[in-house]
C-alpha positions in Angstrom: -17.2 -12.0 -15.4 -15.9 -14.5 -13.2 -12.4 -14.3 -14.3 -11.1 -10.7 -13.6 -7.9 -11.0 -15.4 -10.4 -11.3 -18.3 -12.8 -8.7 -16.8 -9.8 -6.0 -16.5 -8.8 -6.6 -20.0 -12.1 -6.3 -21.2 -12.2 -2.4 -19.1 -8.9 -2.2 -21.2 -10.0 -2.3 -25.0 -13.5 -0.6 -24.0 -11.4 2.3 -22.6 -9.5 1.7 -25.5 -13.2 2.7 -27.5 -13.0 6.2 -25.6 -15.6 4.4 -23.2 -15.5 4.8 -18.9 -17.0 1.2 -17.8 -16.0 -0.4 -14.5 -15.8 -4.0 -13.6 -17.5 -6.0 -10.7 -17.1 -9.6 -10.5 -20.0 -11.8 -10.9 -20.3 -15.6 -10.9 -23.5 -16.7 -11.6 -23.2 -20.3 -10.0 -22.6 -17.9 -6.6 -25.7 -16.5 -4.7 -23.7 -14.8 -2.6 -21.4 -12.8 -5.7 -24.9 -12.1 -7.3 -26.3 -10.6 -3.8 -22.7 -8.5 -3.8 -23.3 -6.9 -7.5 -27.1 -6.1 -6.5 -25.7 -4.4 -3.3 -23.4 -2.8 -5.3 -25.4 -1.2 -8.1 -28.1 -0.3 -5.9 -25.4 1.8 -3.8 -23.5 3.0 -6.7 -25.8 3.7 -9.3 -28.9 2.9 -7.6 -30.5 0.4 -9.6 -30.0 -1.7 -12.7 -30.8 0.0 -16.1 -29.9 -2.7 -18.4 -29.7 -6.5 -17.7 -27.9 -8.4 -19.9 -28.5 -12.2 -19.3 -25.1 -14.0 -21.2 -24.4 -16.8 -18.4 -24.3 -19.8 -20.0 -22.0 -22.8 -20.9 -21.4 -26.3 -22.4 -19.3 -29.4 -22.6 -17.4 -30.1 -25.4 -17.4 -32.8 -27.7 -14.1 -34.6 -25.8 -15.8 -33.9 -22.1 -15.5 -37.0 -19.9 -18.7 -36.4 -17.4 -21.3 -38.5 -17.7 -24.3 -37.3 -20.3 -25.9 -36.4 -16.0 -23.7 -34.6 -14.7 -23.4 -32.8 -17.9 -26.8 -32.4 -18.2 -26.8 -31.0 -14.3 -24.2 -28.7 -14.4 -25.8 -27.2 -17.7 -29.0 -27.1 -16.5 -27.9 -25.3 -13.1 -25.6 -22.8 -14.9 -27.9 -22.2 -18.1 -31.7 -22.0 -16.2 -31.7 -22.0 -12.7 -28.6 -20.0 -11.6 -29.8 -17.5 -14.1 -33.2 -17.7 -13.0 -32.2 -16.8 -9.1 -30.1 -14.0 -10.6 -33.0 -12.5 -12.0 -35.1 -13.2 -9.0 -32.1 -11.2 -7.3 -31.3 -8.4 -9.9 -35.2 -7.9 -11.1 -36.2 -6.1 -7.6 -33.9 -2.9 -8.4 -34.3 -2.2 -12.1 -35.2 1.0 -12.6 -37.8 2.4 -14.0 -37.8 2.3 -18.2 -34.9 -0.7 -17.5 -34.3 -3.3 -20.1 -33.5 -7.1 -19.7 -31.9 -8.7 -22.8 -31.8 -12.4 -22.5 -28.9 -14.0 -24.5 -28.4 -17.5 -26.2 -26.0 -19.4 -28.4 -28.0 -21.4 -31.2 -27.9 -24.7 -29.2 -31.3 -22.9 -27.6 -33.0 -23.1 -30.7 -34.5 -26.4 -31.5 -34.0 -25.5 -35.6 -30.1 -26.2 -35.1 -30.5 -29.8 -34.9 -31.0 -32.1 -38.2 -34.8 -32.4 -38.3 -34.2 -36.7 -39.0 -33.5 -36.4 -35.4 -36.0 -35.0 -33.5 -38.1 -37.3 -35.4 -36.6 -40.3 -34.0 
């Protein structure tokens, strides 16, 4: 998580669960912060087991940017920041580990009203 207010409270109701996780910071717009959580897990645990891929984000209806810089800043976030986290993280998954790539429904073309992709 980026935020670590909400990564500690998150910790919180997982402990909460009976579980033991602990939190690392991560921003994926950062290639720094995701060189510092491959370091990290390579030290700590030595490796990556399971990837979960759940960066993503997108304007709201009310957003002000243009439809470009929207279309940017998605674009960076959503593909190529995850892409050069994977390129990061991919090196020290162990052996057996899974990747589980996530997405809202906006990735799936069958969201939109068929009328206007027709257009």
């Amino acid at each position: 998580a980026r935020d670590e207010g909400r990564g500690k409270q998150a910790i919180e109701l997982l402990q909460g669960e009976g579980l033991n996780p602990s939190f690392h910071p991560l921003d994926i717009n950062s290639q720094e912060s995701v060189e510092k959580l491959r370091d990290y897990m390579k030290e700590k645990y030595g490796g990556i087991d399971v990837l979960i891929n759940n960066a993503g984000i997108a304007f709201k209806d009310t957003a002000t940017e243009s439809f470009g810089e929207q279309a940017t800043v998605t674009l960076r976030t959503n593909y190529w920041n995850t892409k050069q986290a994977c390129d990061i993280l991919f090196p020290i998954l162990k052996s057996g580990a899974r990747v589980v790539n996530m997405s809202s429904c906006f990735g799936f073309l069958g969201c939109f009203d068929k009328a206007e992709n027709q257009a």
